[in-house]
C-alpha positions in Angstrom: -50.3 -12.5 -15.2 -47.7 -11.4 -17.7 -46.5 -8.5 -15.8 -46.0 -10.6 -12.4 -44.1 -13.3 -14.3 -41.3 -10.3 -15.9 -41.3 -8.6 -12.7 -40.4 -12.4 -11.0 -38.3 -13.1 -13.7 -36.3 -9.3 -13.3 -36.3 -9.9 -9.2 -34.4 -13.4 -10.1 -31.9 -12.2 -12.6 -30.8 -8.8 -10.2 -30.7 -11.2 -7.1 -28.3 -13.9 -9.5 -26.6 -11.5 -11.3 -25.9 -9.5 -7.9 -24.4 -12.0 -6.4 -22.0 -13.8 -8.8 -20.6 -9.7 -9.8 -20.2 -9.5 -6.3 -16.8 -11.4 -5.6 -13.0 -10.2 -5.7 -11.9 -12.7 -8.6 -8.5 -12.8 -10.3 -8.5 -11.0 -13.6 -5.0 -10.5 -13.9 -1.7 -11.7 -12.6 2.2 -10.6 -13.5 3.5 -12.7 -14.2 1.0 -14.3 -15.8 -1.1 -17.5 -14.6 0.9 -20.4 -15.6 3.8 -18.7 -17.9 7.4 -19.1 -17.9 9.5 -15.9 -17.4 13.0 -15.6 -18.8 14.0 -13.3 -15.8 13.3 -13.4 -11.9 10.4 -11.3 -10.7 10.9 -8.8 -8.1 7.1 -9.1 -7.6 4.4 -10.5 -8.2 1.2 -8.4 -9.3 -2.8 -9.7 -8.6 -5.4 -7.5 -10.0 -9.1 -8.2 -9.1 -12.6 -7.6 -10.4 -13.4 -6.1 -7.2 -11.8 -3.3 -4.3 -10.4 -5.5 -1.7 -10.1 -5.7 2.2 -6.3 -5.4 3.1 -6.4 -6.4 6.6 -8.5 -9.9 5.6 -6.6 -10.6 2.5 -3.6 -12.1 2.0 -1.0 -13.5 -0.6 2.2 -16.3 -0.2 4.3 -17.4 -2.7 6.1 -20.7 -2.5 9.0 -22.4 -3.8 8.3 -25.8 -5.6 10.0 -27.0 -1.9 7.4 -25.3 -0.2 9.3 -22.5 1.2 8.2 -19.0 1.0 10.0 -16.1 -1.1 7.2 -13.3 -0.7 9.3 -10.6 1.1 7.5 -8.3 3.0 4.2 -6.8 3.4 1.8 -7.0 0.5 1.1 -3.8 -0.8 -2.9 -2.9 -1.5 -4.2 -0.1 -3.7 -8.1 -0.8 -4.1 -8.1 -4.2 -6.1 -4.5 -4.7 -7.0 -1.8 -6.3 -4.6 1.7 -6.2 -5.0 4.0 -8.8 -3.3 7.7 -8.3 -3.3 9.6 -11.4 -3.5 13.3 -12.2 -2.2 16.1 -12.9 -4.7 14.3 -16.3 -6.5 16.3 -18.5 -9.0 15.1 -21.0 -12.0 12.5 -22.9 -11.0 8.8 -23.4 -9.9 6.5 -21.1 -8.2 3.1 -21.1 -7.1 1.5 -18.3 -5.5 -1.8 -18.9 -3.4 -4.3 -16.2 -2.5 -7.0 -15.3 -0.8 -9.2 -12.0 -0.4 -12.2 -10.7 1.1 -13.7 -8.0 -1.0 -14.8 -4.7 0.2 -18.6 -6.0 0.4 -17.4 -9.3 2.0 -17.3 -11.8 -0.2 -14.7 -14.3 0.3 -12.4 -16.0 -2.7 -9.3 -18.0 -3.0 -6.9 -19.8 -5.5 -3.8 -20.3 -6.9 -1.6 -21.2 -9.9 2.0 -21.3 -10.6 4.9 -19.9 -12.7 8.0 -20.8 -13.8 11.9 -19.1 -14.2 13.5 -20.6 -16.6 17.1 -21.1 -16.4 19.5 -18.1 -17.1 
């Protein structure tokens, strides 16, 4: 009865425990998630917690308008993505994601930054 119950209990914890490690979630960002930068990025950097799916992943960065100032493609290397930006000023910036991981799990979000005046 004991040894059913721990194998049940193993089974549960590997099916869990499988399943929440199995996403692309945002461990890093440059610059960071919610900072204030003395200078202008010329990209910004997302690294994940997973390898990620390039052609069902993608990133936009916005002005606090609503216009974009990504530049160009995105550029993926396994679970990092780097998005140039056009020539930004002082202001806010929020940059929204969303990537499909290389086992095909789904995520989003978003956050902003800020460039403070020169």
């Amino acid at each position: 009865m004991r040894t059913g119950w721990l194998i049940g209990c193993t089974v549960t914890f590997l099916l869990v425990g499988g399943a929440a490690g199995a996403h692309a979630f945002l461990e890093q960002a440059e610059p960071r998630v919610g900072s204030t930068v003395h200078a202008a990025p010329r990209e910004v950097t997302l690294r994940f917690t997973q390898d990620l799916e390039p052609a069902f992943s993608t990133v936009t960065i916005t002005d606090a308008a609503g216009a974009r100032v990504d530049a160009g493609k995105p550029n993926f290397d396994g679970n990092i993505i780097r998005v140039p930006l056009r020539e930004i000023g002082a202001g806010s910036y929020r940059v929204t994601w969303q990537v499909l991981s290389v086992d095909t799990h789904p995520t989003e979000g978003s956050f902003s930054f800020v460039v403070e005046q020169p």
